[in-house]
N, CA, C, O and CB atoms as a CASP TS submission, in Angstrom:
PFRMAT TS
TARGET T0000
AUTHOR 0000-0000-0000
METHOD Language model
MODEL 1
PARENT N/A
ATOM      1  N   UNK     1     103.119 114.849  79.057  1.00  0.00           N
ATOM      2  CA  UNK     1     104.243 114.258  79.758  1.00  0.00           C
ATOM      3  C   UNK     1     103.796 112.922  80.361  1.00  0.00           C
ATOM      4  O   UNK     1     102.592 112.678  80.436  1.00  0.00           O
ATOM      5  CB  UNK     1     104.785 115.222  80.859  1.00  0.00           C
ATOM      6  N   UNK     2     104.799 111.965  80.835  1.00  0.00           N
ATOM      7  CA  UNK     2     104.437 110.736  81.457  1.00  0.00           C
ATOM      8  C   UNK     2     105.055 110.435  82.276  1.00  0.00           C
ATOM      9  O   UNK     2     106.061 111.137  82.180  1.00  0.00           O
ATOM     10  CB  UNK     2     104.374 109.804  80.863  1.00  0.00           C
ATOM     11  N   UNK     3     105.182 109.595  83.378  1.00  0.00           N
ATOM     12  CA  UNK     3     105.774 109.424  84.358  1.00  0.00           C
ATOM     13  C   UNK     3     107.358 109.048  84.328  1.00  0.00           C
ATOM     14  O   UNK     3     108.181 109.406  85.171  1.00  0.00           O
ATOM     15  CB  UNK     3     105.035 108.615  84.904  1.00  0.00           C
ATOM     16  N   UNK     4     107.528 108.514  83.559  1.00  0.00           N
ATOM     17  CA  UNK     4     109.342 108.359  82.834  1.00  0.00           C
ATOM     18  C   UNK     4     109.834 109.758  82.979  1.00  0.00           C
ATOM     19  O   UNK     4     110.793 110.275  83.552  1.00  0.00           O
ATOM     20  CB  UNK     4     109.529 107.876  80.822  1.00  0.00           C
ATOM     21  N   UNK     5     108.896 110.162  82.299  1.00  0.00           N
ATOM     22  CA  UNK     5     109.361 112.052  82.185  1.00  0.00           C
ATOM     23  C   UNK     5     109.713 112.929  83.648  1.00  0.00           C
ATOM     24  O   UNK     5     110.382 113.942  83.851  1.00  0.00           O
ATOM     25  CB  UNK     5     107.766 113.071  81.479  1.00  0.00           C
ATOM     26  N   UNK     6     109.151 112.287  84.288  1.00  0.00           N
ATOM     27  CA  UNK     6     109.370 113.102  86.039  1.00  0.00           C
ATOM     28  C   UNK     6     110.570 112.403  86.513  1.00  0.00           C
ATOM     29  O   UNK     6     111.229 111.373  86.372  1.00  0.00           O
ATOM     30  CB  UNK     6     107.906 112.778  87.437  1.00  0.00           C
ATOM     31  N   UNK     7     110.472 113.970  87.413  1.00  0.00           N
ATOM     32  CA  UNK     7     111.799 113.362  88.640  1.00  0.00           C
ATOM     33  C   UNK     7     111.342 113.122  89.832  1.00  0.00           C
ATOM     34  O   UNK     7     110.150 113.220  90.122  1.00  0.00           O
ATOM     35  CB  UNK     7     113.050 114.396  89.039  1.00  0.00           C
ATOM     36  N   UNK     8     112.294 112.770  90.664  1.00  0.00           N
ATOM     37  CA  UNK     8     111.902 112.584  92.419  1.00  0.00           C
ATOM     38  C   UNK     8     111.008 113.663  92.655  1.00  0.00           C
ATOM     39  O   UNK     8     111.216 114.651  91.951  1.00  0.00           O
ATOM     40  CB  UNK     8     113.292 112.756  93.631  1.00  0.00           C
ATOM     41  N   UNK     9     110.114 113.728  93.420  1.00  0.00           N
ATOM     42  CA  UNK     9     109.763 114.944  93.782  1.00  0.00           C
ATOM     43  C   UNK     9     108.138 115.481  93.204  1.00  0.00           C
ATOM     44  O   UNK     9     107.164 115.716  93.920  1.00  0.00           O
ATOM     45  CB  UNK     9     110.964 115.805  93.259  1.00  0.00           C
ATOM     46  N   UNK    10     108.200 115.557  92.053  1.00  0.00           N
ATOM     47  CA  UNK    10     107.366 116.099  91.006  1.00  0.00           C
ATOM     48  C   UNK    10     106.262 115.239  91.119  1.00  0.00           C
ATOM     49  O   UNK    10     106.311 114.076  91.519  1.00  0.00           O
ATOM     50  CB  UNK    10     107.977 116.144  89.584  1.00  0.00           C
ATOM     51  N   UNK    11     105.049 115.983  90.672  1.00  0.00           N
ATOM     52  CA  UNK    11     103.804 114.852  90.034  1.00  0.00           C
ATOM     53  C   UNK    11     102.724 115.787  89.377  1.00  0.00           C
ATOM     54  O   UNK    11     102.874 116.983  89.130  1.00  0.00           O
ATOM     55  CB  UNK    11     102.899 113.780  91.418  1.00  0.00           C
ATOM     56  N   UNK    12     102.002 115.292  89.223  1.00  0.00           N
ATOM     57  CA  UNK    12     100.931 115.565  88.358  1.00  0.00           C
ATOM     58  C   UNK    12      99.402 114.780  88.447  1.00  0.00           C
ATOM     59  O   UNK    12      99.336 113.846  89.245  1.00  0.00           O
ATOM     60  CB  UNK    12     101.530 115.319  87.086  1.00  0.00           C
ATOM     61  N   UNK    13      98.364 115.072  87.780  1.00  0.00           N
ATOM     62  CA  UNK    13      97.313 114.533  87.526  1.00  0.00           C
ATOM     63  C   UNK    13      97.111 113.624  86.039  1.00  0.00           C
ATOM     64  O   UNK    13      97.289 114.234  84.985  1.00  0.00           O
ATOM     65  CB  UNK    13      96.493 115.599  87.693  1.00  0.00           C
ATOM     66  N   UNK    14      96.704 112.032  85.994  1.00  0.00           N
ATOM     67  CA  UNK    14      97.007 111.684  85.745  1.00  0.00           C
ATOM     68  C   UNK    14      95.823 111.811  84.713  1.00  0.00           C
ATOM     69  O   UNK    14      94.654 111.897  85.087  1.00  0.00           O
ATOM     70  CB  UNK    14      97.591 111.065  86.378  1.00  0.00           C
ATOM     71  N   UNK    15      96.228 111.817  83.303  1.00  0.00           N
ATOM     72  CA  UNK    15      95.413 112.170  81.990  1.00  0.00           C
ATOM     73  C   UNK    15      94.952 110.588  80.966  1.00  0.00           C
ATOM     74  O   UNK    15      93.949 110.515  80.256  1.00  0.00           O
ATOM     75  CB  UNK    15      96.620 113.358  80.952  1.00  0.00           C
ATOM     76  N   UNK    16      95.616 109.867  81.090  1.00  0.00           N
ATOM     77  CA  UNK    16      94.957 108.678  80.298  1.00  0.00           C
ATOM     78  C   UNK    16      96.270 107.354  80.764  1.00  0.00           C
ATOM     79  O   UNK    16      97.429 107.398  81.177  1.00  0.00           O
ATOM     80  CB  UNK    16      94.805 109.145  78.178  1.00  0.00           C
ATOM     81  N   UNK    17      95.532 106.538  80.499  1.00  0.00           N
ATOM     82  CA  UNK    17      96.914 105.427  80.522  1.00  0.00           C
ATOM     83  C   UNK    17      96.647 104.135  79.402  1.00  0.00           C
ATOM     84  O   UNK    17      95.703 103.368  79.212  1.00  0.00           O
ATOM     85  CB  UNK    17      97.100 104.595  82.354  1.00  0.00           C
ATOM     86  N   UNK    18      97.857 104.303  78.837  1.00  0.00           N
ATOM     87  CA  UNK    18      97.785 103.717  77.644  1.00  0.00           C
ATOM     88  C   UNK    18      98.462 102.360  77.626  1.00  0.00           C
ATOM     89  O   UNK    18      98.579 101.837  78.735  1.00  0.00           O
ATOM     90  CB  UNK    18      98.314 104.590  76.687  1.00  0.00           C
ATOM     91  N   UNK    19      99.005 101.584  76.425  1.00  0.00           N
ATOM     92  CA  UNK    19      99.803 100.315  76.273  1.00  0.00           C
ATOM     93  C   UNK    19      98.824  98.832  76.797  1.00  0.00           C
ATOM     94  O   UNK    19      97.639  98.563  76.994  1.00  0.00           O
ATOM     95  CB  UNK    19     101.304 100.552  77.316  1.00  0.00           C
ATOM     96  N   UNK    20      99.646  98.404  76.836  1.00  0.00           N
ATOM     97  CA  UNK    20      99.528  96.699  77.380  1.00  0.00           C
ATOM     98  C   UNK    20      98.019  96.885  78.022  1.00  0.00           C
ATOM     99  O   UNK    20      97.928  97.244  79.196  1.00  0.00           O
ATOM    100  CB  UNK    20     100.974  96.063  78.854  1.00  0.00           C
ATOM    101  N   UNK    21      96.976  96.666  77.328  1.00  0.00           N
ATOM    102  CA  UNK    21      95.644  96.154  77.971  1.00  0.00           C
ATOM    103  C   UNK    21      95.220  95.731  79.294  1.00  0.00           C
ATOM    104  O   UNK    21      94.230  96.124  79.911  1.00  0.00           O
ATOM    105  CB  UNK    21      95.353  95.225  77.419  1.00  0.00           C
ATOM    106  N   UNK    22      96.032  94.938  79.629  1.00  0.00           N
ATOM    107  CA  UNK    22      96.325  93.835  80.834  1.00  0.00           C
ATOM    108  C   UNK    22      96.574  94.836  82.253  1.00  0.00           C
ATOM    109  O   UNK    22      96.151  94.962  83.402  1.00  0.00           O
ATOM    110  CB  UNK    22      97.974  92.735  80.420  1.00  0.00           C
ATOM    111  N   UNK    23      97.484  95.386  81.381  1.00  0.00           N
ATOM    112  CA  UNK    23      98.246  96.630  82.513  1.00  0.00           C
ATOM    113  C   UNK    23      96.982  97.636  82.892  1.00  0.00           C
ATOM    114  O   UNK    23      96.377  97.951  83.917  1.00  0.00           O
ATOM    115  CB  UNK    23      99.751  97.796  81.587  1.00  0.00           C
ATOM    116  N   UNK    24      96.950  97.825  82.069  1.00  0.00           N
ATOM    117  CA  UNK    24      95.917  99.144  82.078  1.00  0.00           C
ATOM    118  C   UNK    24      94.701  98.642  82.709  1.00  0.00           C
ATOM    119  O   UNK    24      94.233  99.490  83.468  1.00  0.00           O
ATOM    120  CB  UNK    24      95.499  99.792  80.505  1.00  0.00           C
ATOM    121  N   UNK    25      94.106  97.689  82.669  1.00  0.00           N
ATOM    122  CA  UNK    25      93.107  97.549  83.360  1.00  0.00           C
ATOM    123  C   UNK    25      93.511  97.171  84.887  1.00  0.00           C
ATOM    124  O   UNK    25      92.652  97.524  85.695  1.00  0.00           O
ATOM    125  CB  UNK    25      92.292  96.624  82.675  1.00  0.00           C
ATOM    126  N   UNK    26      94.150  96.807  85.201  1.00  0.00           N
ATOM    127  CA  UNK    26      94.971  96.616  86.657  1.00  0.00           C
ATOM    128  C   UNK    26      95.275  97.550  87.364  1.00  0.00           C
ATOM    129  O   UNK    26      95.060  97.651  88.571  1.00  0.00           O
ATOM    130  CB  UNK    26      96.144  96.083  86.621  1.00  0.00           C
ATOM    131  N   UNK    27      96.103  98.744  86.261  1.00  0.00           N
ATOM    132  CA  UNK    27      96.232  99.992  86.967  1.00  0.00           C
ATOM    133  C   UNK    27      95.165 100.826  87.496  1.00  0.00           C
ATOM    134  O   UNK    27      95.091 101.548  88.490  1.00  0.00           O
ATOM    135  CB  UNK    27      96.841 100.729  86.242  1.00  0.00           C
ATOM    136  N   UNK    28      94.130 100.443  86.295  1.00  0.00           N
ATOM    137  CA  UNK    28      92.924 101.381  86.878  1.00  0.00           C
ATOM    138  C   UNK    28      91.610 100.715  87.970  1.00  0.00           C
ATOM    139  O   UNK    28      90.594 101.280  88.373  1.00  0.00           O
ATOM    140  CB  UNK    28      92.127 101.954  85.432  1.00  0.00           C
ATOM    141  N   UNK    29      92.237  98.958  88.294  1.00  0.00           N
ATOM    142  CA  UNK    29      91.558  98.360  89.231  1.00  0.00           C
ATOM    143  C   UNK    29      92.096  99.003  90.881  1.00  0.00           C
ATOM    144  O   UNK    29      91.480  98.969  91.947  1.00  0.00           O
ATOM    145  CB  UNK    29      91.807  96.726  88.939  1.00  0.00           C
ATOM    146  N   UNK    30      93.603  99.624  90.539  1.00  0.00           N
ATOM    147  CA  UNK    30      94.229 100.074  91.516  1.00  0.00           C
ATOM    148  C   UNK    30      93.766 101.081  92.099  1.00  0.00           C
ATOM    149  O   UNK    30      93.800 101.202  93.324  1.00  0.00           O
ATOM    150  CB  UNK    30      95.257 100.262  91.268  1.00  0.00           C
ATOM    151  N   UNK    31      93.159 102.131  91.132  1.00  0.00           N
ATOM    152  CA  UNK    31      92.632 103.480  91.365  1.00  0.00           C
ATOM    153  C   UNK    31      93.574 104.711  90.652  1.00  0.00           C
ATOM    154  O   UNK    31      93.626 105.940  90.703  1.00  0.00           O
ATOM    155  CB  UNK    31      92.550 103.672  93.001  1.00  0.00           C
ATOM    156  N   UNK    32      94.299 103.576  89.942  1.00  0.00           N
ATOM    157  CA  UNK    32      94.932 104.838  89.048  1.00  0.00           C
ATOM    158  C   UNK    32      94.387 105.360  87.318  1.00  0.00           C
ATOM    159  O   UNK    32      94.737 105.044  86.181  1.00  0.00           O
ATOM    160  CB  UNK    32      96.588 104.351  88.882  1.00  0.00           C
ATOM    161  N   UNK    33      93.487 106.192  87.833  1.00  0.00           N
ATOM    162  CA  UNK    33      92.503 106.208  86.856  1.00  0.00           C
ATOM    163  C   UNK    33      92.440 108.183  86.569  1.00  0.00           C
ATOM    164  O   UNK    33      93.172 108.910  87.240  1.00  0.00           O
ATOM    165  CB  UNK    33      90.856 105.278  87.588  1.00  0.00           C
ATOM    166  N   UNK    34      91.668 108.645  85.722  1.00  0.00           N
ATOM    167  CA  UNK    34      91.896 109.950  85.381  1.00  0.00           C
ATOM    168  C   UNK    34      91.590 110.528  86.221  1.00  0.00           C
ATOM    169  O   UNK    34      90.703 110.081  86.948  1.00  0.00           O
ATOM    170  CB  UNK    34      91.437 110.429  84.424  1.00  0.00           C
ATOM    171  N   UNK    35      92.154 111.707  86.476  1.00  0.00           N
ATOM    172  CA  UNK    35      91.925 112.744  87.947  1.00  0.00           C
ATOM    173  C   UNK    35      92.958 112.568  89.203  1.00  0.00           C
ATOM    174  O   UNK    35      93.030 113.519  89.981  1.00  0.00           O
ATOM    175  CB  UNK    35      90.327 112.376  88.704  1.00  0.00           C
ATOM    176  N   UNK    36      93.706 111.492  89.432  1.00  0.00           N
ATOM    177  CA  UNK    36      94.160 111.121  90.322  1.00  0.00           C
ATOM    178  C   UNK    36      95.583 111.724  90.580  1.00  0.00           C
ATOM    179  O   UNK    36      96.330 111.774  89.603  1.00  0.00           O
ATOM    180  CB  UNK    36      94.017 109.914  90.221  1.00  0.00           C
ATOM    181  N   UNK    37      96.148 112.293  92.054  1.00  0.00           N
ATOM    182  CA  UNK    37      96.822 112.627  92.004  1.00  0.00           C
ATOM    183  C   UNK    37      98.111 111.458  91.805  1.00  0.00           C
ATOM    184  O   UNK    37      97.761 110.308  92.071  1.00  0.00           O
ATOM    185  CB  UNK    37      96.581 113.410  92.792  1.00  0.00           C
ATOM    186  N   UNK    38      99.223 111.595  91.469  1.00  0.00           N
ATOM    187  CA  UNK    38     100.629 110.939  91.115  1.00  0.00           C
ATOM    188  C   UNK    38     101.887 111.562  91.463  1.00  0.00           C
ATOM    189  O   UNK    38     102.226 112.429  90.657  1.00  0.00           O
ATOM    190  CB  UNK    38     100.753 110.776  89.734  1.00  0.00           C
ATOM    191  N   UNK    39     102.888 111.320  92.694  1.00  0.00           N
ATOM    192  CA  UNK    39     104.107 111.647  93.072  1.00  0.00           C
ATOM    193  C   UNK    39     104.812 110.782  92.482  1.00  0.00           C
ATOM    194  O   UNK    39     104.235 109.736  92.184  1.00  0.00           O
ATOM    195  CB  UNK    39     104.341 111.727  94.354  1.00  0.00           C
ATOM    196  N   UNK    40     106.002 110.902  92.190  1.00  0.00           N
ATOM    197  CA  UNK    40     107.454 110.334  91.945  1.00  0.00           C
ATOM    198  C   UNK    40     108.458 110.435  93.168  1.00  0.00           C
ATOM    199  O   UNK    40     109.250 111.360  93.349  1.00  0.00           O
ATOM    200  CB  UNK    40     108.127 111.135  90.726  1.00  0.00           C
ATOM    201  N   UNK    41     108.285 109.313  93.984  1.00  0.00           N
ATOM    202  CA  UNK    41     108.793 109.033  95.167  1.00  0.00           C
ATOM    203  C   UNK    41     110.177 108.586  94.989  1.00  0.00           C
ATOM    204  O   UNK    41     110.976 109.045  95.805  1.00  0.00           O
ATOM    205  CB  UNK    41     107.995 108.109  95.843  1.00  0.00           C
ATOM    206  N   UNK    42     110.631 107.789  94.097  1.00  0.00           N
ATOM    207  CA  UNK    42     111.726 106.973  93.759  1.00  0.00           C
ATOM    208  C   UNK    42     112.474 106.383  92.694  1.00  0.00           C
ATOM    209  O   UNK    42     112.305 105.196  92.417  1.00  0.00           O
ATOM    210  CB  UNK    42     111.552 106.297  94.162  1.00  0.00           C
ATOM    211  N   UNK    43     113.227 107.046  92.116  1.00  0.00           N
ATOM    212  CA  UNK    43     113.711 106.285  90.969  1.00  0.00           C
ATOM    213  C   UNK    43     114.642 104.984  91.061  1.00  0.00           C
ATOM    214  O   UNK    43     114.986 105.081  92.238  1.00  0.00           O
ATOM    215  CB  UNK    43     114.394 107.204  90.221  1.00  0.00           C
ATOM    216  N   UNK    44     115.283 103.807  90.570  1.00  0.00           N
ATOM    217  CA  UNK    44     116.260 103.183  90.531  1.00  0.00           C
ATOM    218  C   UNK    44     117.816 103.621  90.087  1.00  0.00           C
ATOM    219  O   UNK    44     117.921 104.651  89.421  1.00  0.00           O
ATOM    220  CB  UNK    44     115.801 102.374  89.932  1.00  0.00           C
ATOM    221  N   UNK    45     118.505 103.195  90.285  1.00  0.00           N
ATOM    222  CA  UNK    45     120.092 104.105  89.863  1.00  0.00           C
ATOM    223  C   UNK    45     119.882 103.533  88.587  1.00  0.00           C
ATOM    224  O   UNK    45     120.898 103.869  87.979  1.00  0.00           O
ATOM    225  CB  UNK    45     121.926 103.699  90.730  1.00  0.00           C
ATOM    226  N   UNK    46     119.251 102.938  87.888  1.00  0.00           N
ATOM    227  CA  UNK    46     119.485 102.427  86.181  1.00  0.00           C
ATOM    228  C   UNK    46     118.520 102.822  85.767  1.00  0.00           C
ATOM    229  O   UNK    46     118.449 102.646  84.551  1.00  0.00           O
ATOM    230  CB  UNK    46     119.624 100.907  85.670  1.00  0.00           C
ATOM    231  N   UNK    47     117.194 103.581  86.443  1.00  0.00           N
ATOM    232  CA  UNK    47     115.947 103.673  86.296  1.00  0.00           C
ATOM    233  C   UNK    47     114.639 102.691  86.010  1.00  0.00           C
ATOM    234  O   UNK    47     113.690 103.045  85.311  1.00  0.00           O
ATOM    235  CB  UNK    47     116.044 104.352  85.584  1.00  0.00           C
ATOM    236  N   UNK    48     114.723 101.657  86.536  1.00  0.00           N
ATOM    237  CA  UNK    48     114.075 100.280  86.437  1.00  0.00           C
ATOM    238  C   UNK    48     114.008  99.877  87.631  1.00  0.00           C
ATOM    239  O   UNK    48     115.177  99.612  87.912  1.00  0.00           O
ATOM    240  CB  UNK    48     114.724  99.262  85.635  1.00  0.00           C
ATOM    241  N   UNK    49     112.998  99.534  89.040  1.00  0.00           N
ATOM    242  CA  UNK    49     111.746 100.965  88.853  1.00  0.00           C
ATOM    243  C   UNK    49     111.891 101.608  89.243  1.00  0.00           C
ATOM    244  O   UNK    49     112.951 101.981  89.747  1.00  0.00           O
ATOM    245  CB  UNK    49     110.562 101.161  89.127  1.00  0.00           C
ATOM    246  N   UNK    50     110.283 102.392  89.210  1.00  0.00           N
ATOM    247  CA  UNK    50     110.282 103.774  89.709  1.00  0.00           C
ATOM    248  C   UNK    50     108.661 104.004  90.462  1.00  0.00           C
ATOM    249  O   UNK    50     107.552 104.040  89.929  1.00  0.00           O
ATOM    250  CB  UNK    50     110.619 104.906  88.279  1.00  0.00           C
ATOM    251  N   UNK    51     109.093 104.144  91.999  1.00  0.00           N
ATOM    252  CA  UNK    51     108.152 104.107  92.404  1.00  0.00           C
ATOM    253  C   UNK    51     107.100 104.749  92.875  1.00  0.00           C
ATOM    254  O   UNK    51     107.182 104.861  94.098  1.00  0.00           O
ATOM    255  CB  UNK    51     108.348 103.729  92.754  1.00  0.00           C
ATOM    256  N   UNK    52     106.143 105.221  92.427  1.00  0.00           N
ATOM    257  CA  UNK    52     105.311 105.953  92.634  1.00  0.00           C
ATOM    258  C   UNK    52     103.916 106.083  93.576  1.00  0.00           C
ATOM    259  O   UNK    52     103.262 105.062  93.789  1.00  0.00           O
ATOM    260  CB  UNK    52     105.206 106.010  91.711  1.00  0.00           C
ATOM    261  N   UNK    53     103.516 107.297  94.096  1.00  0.00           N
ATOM    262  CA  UNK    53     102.537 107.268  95.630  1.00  0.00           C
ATOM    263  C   UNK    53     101.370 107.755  94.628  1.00  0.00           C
ATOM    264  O   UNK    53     101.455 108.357  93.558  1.00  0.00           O
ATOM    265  CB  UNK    53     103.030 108.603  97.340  1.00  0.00           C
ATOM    266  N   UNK    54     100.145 107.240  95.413  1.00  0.00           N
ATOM    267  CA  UNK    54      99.517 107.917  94.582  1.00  0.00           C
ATOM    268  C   UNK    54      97.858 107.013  95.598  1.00  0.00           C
ATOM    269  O   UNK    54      97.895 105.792  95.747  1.00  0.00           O
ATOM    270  CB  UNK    54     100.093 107.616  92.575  1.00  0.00           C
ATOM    271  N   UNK    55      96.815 107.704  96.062  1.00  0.00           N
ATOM    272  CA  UNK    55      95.963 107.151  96.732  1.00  0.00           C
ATOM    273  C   UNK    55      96.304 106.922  98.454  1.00  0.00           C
ATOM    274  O   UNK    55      95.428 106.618  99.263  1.00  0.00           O
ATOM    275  CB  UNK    55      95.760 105.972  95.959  1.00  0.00           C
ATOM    276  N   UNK    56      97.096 107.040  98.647  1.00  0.00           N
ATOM    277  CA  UNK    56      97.978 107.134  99.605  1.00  0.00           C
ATOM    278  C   UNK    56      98.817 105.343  99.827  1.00  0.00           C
ATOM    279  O   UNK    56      99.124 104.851 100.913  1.00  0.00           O
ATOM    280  CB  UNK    56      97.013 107.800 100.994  1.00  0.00           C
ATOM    281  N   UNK    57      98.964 104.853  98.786  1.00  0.00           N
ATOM    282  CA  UNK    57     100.082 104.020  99.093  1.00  0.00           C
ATOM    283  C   UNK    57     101.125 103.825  97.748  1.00  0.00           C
ATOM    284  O   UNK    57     100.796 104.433  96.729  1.00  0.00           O
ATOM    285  CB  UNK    57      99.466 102.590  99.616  1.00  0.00           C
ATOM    286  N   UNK    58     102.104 103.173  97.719  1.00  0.00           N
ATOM    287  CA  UNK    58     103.062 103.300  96.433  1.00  0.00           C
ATOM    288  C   UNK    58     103.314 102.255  95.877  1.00  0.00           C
ATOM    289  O   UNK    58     103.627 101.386  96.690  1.00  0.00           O
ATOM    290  CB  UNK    58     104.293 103.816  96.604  1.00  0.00           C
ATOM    291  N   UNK    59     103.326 101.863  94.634  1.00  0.00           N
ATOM    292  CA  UNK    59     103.273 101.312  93.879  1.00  0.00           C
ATOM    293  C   UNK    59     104.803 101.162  92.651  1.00  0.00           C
ATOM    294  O   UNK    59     105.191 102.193  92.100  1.00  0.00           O
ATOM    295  CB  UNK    59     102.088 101.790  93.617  1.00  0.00           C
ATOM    296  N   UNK    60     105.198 100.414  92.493  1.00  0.00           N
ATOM    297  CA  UNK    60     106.440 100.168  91.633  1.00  0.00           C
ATOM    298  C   UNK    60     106.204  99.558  90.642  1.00  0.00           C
ATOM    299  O   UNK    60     105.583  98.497  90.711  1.00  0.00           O
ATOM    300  CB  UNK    60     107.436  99.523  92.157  1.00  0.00           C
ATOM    301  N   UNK    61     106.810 100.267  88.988  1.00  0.00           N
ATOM    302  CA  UNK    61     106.608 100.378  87.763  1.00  0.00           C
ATOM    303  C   UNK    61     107.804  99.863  86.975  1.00  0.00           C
ATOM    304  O   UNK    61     109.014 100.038  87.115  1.00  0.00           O
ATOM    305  CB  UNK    61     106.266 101.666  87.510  1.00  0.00           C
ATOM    306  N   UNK    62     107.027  99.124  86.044  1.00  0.00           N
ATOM    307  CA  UNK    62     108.971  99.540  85.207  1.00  0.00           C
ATOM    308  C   UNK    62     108.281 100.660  84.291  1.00  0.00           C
ATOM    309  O   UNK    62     107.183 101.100  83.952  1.00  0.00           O
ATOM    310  CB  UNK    62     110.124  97.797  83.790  1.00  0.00           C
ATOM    311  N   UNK    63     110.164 100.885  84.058  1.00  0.00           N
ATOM    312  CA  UNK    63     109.865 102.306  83.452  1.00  0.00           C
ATOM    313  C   UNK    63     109.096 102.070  81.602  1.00  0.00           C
ATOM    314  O   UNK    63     108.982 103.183  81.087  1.00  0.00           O
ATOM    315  CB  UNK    63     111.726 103.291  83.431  1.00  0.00           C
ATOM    316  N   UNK    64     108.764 101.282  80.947  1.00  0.00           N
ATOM    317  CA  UNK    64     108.119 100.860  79.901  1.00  0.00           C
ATOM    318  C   UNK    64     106.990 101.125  80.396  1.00  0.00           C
ATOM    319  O   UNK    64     106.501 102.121  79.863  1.00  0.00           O
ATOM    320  CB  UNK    64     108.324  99.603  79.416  1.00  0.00           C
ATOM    321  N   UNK    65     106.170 100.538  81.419  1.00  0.00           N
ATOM    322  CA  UNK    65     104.804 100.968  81.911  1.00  0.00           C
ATOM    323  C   UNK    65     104.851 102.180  81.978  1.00  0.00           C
ATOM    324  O   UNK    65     104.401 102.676  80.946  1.00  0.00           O
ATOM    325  CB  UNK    65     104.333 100.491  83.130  1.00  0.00           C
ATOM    326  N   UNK    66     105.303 103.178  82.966  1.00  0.00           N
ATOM    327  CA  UNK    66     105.730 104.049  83.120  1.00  0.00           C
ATOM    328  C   UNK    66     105.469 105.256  82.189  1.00  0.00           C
ATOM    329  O   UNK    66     104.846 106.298  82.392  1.00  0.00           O
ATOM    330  CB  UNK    66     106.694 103.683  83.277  1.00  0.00           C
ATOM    331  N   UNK    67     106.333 104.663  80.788  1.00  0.00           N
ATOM    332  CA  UNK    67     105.875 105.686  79.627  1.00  0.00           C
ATOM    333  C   UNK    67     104.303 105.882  79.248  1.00  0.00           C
ATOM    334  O   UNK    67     103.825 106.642  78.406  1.00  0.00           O
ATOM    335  CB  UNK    67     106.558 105.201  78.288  1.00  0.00           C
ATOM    336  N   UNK    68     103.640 104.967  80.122  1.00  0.00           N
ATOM    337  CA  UNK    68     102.277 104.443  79.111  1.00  0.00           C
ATOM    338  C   UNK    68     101.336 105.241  79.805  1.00  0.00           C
ATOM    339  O   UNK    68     100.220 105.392  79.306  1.00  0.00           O
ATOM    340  CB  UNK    68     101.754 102.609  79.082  1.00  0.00           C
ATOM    341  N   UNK    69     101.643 105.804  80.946  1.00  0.00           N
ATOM    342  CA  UNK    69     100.980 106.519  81.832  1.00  0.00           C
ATOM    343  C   UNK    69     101.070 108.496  81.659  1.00  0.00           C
ATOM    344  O   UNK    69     102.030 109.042  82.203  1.00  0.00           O
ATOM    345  CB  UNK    69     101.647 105.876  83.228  1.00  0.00           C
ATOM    346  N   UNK    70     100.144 109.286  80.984  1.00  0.00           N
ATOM    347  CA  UNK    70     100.195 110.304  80.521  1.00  0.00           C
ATOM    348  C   UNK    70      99.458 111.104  82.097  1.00  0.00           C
ATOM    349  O   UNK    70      98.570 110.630  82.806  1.00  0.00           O
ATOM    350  CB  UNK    70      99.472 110.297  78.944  1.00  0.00           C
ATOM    351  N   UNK    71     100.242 112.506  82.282  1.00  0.00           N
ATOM    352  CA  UNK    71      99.889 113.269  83.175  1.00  0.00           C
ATOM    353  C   UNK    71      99.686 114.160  82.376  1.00  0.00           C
ATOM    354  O   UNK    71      99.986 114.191  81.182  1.00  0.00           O
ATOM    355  CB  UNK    71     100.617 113.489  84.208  1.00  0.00           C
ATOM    356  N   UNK    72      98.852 115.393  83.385  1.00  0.00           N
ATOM    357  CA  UNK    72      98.869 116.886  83.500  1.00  0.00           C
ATOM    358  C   UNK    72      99.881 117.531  84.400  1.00  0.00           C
ATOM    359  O   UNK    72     100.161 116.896  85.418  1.00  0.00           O
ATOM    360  CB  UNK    72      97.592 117.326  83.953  1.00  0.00           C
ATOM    361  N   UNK    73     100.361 118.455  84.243  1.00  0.00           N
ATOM    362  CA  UNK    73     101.524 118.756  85.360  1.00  0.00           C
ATOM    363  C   UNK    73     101.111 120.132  85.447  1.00  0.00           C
ATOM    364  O   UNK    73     101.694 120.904  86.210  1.00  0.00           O
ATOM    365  CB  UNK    73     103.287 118.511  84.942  1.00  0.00           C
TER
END
């Protein structure tokens, strides 16, 4: 599953993160890297973004990134 895939509420441990190079190394400069826990704090009413807690502060995605990010649930 990936973070697109969740609702408010839900999270998981986060299993690999894929796509855009650029991204991915940023995300994981963030600390969003394997093992880490991941809430779904917020969606948009169109779903574009969606913002997510995770380390203890939150962070906002579009939902294309979003897909690129694989959990454990």
């Amino acid at each position: 599953m990936n973070i697109y895939g969740m609702k408010v509420g839900e999270s998981g441990t986060i299993k690999e993160v894929l796509g855009d190079p650029k991204l991915a190394k940023r995300l994981k400069a963030l600390g969003c890297v394997r093992g880490t826990q991941v809430k779904v704090k917020l969606v948009a009413p169109l779903g574009d973004p969606i913002l997510i807690t995770f380390r203890g502060f939150d962070l906002a995605i579009r939902k294309n990134d979003a897909k690129n990010i694989y959990l454990n649930v």
